[in-house]
Each structure stands twice: as C-alpha cells, then as structure tokens.
ZADO-53229 format. One record per atom (N, C-alpha, C): residue in three letters; x, y, z. Coordinates in steps of 0.05 Angstrom, whole numbers, plus 32768, in hexadecimal, padded with zeros to 4 digits. Example, Ala and Ser with C-alpha at 12.3 -4.5 7.8 and 13.67 -1.06 7.14 Angstrom:
ZADO-53229
ALA81087F8E809C/ALA80F67FA6809C/ALA81087FBE809C/SER81017FD3808E/SER81117FEB808F/SER81028001809D/
END
This chain:
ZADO-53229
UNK8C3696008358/UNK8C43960F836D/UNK8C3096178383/UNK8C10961D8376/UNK8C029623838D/UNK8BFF961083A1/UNK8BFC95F68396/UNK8BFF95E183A7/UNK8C0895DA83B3/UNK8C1E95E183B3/UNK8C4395DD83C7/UNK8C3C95EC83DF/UNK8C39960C83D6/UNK8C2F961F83E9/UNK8C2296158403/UNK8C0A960A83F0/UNK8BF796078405/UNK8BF995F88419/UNK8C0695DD8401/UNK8C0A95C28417/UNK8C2495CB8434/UNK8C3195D98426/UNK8C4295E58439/UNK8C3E95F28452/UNK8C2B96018450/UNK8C159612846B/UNK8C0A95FB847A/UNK8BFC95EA8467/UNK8BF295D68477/UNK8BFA95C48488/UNK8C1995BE847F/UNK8C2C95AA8492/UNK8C3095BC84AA/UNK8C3495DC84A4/UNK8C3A95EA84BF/UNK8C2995E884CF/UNK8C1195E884C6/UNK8BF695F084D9/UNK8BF295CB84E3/UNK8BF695B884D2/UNK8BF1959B84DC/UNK8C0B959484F4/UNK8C2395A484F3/UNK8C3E95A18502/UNK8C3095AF851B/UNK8C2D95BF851A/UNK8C2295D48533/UNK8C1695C88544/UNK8BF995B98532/UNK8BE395B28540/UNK8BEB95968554/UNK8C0295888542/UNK8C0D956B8556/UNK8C1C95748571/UNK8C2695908571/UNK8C3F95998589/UNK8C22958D85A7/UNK8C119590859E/UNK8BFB959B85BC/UNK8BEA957B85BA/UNK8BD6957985D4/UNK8BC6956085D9/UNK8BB4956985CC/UNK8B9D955785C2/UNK8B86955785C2/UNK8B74956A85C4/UNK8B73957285E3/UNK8B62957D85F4/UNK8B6D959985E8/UNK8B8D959C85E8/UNK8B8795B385E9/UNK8B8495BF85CA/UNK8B8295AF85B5/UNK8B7B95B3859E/UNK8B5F95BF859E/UNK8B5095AD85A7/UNK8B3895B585AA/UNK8B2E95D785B4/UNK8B3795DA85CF/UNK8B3695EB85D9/UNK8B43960685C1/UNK8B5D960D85BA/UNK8B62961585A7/UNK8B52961A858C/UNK8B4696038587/UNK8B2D9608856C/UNK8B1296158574/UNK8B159615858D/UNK8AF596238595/UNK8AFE96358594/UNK8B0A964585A4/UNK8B15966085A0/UNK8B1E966E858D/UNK8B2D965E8577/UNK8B33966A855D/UNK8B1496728551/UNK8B0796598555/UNK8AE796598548/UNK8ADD967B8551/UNK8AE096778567/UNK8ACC96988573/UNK8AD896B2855B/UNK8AFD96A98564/UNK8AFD96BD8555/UNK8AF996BE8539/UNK8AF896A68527/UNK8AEA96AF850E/UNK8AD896C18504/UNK8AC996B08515/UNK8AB096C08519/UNK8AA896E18523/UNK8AB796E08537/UNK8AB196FF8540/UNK8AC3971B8535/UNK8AE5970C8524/UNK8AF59723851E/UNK8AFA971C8503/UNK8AFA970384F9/UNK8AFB970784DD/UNK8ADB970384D0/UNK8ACA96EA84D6/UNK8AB396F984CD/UNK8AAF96E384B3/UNK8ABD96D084B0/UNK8ABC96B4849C/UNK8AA396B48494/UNK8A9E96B4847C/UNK8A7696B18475/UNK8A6296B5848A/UNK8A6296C7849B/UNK8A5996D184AD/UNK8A3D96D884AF/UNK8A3896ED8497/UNK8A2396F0848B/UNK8A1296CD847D/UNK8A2196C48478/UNK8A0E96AC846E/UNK8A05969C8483/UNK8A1A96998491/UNK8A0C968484AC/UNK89FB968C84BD/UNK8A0096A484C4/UNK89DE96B984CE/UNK89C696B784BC/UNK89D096BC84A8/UNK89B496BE849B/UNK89A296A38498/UNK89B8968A848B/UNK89B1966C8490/UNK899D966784AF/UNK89AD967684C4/UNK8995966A84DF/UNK8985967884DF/UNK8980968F84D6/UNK896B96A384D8/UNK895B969E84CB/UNK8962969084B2/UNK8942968084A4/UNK893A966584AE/UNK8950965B84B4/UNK8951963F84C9/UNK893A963F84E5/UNK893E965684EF/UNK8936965C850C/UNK892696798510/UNK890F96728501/UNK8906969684F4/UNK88FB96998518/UNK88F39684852E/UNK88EE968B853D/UNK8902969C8556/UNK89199692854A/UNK892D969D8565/UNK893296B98565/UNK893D96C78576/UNK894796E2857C/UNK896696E4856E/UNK897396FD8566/UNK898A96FE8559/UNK89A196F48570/UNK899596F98589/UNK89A896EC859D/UNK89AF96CF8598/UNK899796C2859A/UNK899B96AF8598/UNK89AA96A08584/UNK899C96B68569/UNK89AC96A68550/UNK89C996AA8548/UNK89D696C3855E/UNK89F196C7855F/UNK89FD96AF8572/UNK89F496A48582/UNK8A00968A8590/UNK8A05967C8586/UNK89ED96768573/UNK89F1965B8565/UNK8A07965A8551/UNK8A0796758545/UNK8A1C9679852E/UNK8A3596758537/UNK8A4096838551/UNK8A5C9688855E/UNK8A67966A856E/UNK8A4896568578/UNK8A4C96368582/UNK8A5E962B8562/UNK8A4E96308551/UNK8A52961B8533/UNK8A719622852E/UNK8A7C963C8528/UNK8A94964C8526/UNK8AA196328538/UNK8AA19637854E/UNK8AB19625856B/UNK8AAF960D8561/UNK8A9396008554/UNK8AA195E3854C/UNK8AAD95DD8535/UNK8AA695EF8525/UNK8AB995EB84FF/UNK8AD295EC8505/UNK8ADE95F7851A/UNK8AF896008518/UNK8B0195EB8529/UNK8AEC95DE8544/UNK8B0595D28551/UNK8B0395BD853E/UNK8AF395B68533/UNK8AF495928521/UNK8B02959C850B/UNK8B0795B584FA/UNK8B2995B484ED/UNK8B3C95B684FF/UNK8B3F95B78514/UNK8B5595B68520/UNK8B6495938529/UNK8B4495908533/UNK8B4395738537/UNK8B4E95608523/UNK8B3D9568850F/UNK8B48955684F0/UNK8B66955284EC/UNK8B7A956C84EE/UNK8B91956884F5/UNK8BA595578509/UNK8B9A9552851E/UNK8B9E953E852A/UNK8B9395248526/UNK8B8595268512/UNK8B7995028520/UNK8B8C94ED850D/UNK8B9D94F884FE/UNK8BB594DE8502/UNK8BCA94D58511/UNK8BBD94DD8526/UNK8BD094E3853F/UNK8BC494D08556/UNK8BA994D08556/UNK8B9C94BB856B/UNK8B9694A08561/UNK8BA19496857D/UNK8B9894768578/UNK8B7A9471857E/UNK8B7F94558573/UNK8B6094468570/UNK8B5D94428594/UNK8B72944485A4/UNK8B6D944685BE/UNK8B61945A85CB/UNK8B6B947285BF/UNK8B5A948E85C6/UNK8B40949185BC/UNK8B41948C85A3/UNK8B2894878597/UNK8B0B948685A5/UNK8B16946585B1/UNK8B03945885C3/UNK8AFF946A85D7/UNK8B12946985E5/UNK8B0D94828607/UNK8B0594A185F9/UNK8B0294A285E6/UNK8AF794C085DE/UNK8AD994BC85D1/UNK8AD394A885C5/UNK8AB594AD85B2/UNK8AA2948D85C7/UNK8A92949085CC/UNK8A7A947D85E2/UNK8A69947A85B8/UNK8A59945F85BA/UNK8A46945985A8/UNK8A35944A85B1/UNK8A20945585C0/UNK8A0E944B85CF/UNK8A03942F85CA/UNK89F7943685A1/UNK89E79423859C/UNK89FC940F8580/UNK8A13940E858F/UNK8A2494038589/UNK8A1893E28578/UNK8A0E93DA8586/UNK8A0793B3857D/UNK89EC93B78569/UNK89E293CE8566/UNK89C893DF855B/UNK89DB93D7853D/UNK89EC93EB8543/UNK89FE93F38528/UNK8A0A93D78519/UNK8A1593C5852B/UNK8A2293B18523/UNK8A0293938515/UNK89EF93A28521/UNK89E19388850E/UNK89D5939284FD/UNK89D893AB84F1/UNK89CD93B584DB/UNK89E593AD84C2/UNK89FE93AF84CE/UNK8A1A93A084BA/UNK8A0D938B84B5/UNK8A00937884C5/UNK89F5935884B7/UNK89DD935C84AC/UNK89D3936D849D/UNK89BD93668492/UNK89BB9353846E/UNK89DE93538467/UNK89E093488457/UNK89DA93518437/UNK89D6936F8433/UNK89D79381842B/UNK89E0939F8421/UNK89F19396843B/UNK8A0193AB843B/UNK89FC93C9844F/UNK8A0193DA8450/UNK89FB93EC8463/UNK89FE94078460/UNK89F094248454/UNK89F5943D8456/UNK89F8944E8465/UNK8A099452846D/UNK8A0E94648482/UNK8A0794858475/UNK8A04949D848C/UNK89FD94BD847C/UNK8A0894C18496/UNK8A1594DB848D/UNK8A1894EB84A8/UNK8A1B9503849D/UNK8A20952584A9/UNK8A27953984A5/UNK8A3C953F84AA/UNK8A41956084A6/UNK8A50957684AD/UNK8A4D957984CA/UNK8A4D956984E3/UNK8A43956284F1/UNK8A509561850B/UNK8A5C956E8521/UNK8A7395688531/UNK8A8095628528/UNK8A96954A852A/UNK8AA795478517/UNK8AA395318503/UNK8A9D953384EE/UNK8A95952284DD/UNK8AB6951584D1/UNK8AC9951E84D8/UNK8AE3950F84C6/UNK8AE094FB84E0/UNK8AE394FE84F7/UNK8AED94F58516/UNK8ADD94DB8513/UNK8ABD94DB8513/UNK8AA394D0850E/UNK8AB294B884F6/UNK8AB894BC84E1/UNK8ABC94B284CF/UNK8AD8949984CD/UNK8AE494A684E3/UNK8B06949784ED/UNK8AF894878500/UNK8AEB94868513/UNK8AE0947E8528/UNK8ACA9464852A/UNK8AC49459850F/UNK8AAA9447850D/UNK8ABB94348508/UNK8AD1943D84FA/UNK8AE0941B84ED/UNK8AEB94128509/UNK8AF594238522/UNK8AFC941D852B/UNK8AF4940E8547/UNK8AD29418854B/UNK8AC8940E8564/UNK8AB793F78555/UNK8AB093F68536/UNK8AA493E4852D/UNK8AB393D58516/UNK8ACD93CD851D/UNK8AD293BE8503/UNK8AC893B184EC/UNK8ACD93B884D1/UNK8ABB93AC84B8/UNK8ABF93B8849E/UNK8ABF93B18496/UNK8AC493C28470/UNK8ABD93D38473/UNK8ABE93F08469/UNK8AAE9409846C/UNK8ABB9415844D/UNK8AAF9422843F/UNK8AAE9433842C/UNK8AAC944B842E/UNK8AB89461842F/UNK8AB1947C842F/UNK8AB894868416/UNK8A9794988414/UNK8AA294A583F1/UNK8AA594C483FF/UNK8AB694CF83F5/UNK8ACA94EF83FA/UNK8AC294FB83E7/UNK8AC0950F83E1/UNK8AD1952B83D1/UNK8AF8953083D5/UNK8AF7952883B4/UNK8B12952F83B8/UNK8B1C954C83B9/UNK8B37954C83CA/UNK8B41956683D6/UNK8B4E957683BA/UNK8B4F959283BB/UNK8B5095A0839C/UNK8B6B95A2839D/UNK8B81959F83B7/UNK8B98959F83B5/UNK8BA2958083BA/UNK8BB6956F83AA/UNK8BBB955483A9/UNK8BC8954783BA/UNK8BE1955C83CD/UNK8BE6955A83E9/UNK8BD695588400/UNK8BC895738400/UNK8BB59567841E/UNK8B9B95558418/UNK8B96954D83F9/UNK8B83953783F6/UNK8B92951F83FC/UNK8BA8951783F0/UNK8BBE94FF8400/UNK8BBF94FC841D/UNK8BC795118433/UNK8BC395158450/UNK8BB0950B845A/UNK8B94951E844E/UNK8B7A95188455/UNK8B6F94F58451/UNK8B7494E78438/UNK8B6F94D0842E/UNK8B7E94BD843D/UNK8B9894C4844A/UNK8BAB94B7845E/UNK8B9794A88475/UNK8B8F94CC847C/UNK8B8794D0849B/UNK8B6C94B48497/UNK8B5894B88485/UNK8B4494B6848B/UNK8B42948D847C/UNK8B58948B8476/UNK8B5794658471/UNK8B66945C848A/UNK8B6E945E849B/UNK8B87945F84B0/UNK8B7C944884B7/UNK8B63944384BD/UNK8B5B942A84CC/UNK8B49941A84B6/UNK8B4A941E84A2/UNK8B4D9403848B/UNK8B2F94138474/UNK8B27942C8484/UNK8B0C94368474/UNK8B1A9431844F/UNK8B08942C8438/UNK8B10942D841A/UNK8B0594488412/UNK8B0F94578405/UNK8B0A947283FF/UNK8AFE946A83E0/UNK8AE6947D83DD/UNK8AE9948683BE/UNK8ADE949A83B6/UNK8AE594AB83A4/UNK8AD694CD839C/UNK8ABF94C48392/UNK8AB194DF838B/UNK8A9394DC838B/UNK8A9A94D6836B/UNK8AAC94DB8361/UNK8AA694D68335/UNK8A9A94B7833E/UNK8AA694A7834A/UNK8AA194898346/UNK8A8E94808355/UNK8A8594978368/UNK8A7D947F8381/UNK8A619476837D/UNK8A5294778369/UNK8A3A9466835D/UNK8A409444835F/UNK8A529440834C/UNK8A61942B8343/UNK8A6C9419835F/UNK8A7B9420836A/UNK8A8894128376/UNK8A799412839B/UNK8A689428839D/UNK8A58942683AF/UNK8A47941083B2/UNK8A39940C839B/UNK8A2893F58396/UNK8A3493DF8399/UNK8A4793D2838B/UNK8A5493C2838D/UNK8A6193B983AE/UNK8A6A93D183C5/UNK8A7693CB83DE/UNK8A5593C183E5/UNK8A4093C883E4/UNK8A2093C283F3/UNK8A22939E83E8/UNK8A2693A083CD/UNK8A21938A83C3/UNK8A2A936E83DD/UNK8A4F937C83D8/UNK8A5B936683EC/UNK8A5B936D8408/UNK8A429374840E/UNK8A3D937A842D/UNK8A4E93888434/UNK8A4E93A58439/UNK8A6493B68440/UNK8A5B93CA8448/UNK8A6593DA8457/UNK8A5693F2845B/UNK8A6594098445/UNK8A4F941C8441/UNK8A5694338438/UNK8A51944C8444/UNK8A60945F8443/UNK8A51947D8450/UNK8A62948E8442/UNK8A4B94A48449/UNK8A5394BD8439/UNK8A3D94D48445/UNK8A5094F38442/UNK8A3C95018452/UNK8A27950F843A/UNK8A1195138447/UNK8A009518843F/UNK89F0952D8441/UNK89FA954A8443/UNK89F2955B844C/UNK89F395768439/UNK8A06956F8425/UNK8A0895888418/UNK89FD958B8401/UNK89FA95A383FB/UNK89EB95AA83D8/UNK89E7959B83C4/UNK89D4959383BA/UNK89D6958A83A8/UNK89DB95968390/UNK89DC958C836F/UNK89D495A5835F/UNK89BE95A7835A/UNK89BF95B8834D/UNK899995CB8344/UNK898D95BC8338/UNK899595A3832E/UNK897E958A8323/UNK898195728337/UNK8989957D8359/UNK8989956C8369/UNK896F955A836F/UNK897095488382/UNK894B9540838C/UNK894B955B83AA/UNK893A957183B1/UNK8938958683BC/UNK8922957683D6/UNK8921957383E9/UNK891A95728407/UNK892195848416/UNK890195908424/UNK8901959A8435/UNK8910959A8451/UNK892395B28452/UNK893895B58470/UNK893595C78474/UNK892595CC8487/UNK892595E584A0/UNK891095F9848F/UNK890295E88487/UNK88EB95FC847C/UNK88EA9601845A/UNK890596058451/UNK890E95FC843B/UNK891A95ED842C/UNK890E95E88411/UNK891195D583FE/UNK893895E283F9/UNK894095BE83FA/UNK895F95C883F9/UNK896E95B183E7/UNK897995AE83C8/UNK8984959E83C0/UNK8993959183C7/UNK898E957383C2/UNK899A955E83CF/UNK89A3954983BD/UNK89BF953D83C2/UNK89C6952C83BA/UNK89B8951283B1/UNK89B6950083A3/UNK89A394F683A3/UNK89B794D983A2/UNK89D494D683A5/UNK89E394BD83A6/UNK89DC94A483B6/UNK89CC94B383D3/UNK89C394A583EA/UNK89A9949383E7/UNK899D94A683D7/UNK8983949183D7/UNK898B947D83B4/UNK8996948683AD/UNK899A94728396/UNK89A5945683A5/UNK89BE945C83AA/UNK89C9944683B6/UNK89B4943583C0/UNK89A2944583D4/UNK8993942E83E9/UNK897D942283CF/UNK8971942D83C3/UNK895C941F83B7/UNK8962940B839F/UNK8978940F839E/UNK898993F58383/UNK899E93E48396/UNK899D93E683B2/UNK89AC93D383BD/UNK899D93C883D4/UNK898293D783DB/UNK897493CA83F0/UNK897A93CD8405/UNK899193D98414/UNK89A693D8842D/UNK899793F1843B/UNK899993E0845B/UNK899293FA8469/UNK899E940F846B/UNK89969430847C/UNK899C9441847D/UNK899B94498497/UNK89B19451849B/UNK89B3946584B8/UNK89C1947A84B2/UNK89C0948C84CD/UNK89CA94A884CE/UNK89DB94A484EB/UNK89F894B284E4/UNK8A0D94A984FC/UNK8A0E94CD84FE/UNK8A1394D38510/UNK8A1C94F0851E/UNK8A2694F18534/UNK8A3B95068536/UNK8A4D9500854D/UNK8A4C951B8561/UNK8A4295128577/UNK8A3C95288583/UNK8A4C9530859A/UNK8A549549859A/UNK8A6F955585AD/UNK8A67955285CA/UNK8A6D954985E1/UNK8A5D954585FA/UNK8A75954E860F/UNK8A8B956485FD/UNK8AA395718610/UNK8ABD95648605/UNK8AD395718616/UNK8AF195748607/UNK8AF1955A860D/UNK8AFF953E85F6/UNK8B04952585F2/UNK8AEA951F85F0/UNK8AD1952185F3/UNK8AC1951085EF/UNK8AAC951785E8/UNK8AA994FE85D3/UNK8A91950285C3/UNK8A7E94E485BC/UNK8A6894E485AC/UNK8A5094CB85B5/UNK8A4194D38596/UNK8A4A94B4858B/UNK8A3C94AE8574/UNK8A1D94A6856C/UNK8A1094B7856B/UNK89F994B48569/UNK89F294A3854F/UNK89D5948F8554/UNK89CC94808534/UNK89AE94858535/UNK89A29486851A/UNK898C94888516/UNK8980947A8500/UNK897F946484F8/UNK896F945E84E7/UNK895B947384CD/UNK8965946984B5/UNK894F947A84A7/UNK893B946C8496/UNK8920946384A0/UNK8914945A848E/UNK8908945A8475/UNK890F943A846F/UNK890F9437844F/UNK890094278448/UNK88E894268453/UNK88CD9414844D/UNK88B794228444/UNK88A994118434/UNK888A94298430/UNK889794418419/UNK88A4943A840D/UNK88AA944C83F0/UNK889A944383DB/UNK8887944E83D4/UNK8873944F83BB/UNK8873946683A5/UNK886B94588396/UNK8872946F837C/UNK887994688366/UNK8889947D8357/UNK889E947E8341/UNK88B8947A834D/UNK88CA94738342/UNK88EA9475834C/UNK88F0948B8356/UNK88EB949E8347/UNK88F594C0834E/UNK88E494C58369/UNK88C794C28366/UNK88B994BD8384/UNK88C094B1839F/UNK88D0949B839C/UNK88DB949283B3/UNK88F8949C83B6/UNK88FC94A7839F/UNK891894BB83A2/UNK891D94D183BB/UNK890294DD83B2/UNK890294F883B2/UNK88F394F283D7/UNK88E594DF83DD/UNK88D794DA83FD/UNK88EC94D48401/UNK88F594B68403/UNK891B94AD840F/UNK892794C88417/UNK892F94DC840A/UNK893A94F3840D/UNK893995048420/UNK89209504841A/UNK890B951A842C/UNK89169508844A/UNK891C94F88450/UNK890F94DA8462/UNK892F94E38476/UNK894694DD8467/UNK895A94E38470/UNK896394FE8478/UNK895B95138466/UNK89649533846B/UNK894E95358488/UNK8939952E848B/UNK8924953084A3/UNK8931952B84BD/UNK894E950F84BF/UNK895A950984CE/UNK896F951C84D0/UNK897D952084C1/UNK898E953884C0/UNK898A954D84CD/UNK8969956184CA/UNK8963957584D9/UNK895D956B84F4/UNK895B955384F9/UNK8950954C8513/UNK896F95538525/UNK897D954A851B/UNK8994954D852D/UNK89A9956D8523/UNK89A4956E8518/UNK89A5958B8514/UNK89989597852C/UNK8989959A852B/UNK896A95AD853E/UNK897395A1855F/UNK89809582855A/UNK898995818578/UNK89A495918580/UNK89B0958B8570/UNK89CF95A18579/UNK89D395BB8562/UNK89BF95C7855B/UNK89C395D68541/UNK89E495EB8542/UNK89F495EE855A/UNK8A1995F78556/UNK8A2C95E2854D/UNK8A1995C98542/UNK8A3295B38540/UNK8A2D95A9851F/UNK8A1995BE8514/UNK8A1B95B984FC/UNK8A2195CC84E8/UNK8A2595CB84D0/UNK8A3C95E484C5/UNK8A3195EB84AD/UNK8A25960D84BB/UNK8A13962184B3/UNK8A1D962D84A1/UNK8A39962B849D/UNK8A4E96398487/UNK8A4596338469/UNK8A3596158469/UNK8A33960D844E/UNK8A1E96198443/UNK8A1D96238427/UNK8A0C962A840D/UNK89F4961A8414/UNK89E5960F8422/UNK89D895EE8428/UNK89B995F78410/UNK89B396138414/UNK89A2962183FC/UNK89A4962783E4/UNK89B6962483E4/UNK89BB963683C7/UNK89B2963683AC/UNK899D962483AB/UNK8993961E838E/UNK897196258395/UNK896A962983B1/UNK894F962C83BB/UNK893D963E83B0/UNK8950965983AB/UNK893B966F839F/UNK8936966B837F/UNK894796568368/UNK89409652835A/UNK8927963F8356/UNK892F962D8366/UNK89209614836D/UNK88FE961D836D/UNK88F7962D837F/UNK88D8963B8377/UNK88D3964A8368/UNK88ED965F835D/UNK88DF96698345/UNK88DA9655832E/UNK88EE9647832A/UNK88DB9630831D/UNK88BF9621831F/UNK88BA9618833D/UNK88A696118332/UNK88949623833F/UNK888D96338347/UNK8881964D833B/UNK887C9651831F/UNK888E96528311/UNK888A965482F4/UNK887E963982E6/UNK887C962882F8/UNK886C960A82F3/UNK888295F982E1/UNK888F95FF82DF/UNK88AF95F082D0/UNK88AD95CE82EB/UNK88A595D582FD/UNK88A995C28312/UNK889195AF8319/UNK888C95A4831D/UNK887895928327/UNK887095948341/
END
C-alpha cells in the first residue's frame, strides 16, 4: 500500500512538472532548491559541515553560497529528471554542446571496450540520456535499484529510452565484464560511499570509502577510462565535459593498483568538483566510515 501511495504523489508531481517548458522547470527547481535550503533546512547541517572540512580555507559566507548554489542544483536536476521523458533527441542536441566529441568516439574503438564514471554531478540522469544520443553505440549502465517498484519501472523507462541496457549493481560484476568483452561501453557513477571494507582515497583532504567496481572492471578488462560530467552553462544549456583517467604505470600487488587506480579517478572527481563545487551533491554521507577508518589504523589494525 505504501507503494501505491507513493507512486501516486509521484505521478502528481511527474503530471505537474509536464503542464510547463523546460526552462521553466528549471527555473522552478532553483527556487524550490533555495527554499529547501533556507526554510526547511534538508540535511543542512551535513552539507555545511561536508564544505567546511572540504574548504577549511573559506569564510562561512562563502561556504553558505556554496551550500544554497548545490540546494538550486539537486532540485532543479529532480525536477529536470521528471521531464526528461519528455525531450527529444532533437532537444537533446540543441541543449547539451560535447566539445571533445570525436575524443570520446575513438576511445569506443579501442577494441576493449570502454568505462565510463561520472557523479552526482549537474545532472547526471540528463548526462546519462544524452551520450547514447549525440554518440550512438551500445552503452551499459549499472543503477541502484529504486526501493519503490513503480518509480524504479518509470525511472528504468526514462533512462533506456534511447537503447542504454540497464543492470543493478547485485550483477553488474558479471555482465559488465562481459559488455567490455564485446566492445561496449559501460558506466556507472562513481562517487558515493563505499562500505567500511571499501578501497578508501583521499577527497578533499580526506580518506573516503570507495567503491572499488571501477577499477576491477578496468584491470580484468584492460579498457580505457574516462570521466564524463555535465556542466550547467544556464537555462537549456549545458556542456559535457571528458577527462581521461590514467591507467598505465600500475605496479604492485593487485590490491596496490587497486587502491592507486582509485586514488587516480576520485583525484579527477575532486578536480571537477573544486571547478564547479554547487554542481556537486554535498547532501551525500560521502564520509561516513572516515572517523573509523583512522581509528583503525591508529590502532595499527591498518597498514
């Protein structure tokens, strides 16, 4: 029944959001965003505190901007998300520029296959609808499935629309490997918590658990790695940024080239972070295993 509920609110709030254009969706989610932020107050305390260790150099002014910018973009890219089964691959195009477009397209031929990473990041669903479409080609995206089975159906709709293959993270070892095998791209974001026996790389000063699906893949499939992010550049338009992450010069143990690879990609991550730090989403736990993490090895449990 909870599920009915919910899915129910959701069709209202997805009905709503189709009555209006685009633009003014947008516009609408920035302003809802402020007010999250300023009258209800959504993890409020965490996302301050997140830049405040982030940015021990800035002033509280400052680090209230950044917090109340981020607010403005979480909300308009849920707002956005709601619409984007609504835009064509025509708008698409006249809305997102990819500079290093033919960059991107000969890294698809390397004959290996291809990893894509991106974040919590501007809009990372938009980002994600948007590659199959200015770059046609097999694409794999591995998801988190949604805890309600309706708006994970919606969501799973929205986000194959232009031919992407979906798979949850239980499987996506298995069948990830396998799309690299037959030259395919894969992506998946790469930004959040790992657990407490994650591989831990340094972000923003602190050691922060990390997934470690990304560098597996690459080192048992050989396939290059890039980092896609989509950066807001005003209402309709936005510019896919690429960055290569290098994957040469890994020496060591396995776990050793694990644990650098990691380090290698999260490094990219803060880089573009640190360039638009309101377009990335300070709301997440992204620490949360950190203060155990040194009392361990403090206690020498750690290496």
């Amino acid at each position: 029944m909870q599920n009915h509920i919910e899915y129910f609110f959701f069709r209202i709030l997805y009905l709503f959001v189709r009555l209006f254009s685009f633009k003014n969706i947008q516009q609408f989610g920035s302003k809802f965003g402020a007010f999250i932020f300023s009258v209800i107050g959504l993890r409020k305390k965490l996302v301050l505190n997140n830049l405040r260790q982030a940015y021990p150099e800035k002033s509280e002014e400052e680090i209230n901007t950044i917090a109340i910018a981020s607010y403005r973009n979480l909300f308009t890219a849920y707002f956005e998300i709601l619409y984007l089964d609504k835009l064509t691959a025509d708008q698409i195009r006249q809305y997102i520029s990819f500079p290093e477009i033919e960059k991107f397209k000969s890294y698809l031929q390397s004959g290996k296959g291809l990893i894509i990473l991106t974040g919590h990041y501007g809009n990372w669903e938009l980002c994600a609808l948007a590659v199959p479409v200015l770059v046609p080609a097999k694409y794999t995206v591995v998801v988190q499935k949604q805890r309600n089975p309706f708006v994970n159906d919606f969501i799973s709709s929205m986000r194959s629309r232009f031919g992407s293959k979906l798979i949850v993270m239980e499987r996506a070892l298995r069948e990830s490997l396998r799309a690299l095998s037959n030259n395919e791209a894969v992506a998946l974001i790469a930004d959040q918590s790992g657990p407490e026996s994650g591989i831990y790389a340094n972000f923003f000063g602190r050691p922060a658990s990390t997934h470690q699906g990304p560098v597996v893949f690459q080192l048992r499939s050989g396939a290059p790695m890039v980092m896609l992010m989509l950066v807001r550049e005003g209402l309709e338009k936005f510019r896919i940024e690429l960055e290569e992450i290098d994957t040469t010069n890994l020496v060591g143990t396995d776990e050793e080239k694990m644990k650098e690879l990691t380090q290698r990609h999260v490094n990219v991550l803060e880089k573009y972070v640190r360039l638009h730090p309101e377009h990335w989403l300070w709301m997440h736990k992204r620490w949360k295993h950190t203060e155990t993490y040194l009392k361990r090895k403090q206690e020498g449990a750690i290496l």
